[in-house]
N, C-alpha and C positions, 0 to 999 in steps of 0.2 A: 894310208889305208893298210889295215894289216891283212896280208895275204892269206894266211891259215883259220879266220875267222870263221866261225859253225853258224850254220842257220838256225833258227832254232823255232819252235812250234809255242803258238799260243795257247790256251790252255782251252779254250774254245775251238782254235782249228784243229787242234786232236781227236776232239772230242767229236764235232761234227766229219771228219774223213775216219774215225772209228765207226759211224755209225752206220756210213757208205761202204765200210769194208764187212761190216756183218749184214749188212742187208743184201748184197752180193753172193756171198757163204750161202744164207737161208735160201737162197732165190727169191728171193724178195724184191732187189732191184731195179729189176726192169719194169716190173708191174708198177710200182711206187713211182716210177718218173712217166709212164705214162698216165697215170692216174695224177701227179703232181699238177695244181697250175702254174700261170704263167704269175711269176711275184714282179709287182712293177716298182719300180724305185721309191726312195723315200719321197715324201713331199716338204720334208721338213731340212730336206738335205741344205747345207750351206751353198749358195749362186755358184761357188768355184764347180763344184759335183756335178750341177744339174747338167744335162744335154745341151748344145747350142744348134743354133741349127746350121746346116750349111752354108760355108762361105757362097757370093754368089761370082762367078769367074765373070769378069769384063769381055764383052764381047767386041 
């Protein structure tokens, strides 16, 4: 593993945490996440993704 390696930003996450850093500026933010809904996961996600549900502990 090479230790000095850079993180680096996809060209989508820039884009969507720009848009959270000017909506912030404007004052726009907080209105916008309260106003936001709630996004629920994909249905289309592969089995690995989806939720499991709780182990059940032996009693």
């Amino acid at each position: 593993m090479v230790k000095k390696q850079q993180m680096r930003w996809s060209l989508h996450g820039a884009h969507m945490l720009m848009q959270v850093r000017a909506a912030e500026i404007n004052g726009e933010l907080r209105n916008r996440l309260r106003a936001a809904p709630f996004r629920h996961p994909e249905l289309n996600a592969p089995p690995i993704f989806k939720p499991k549900p709780p182990l059940l502990r032996a009693a």
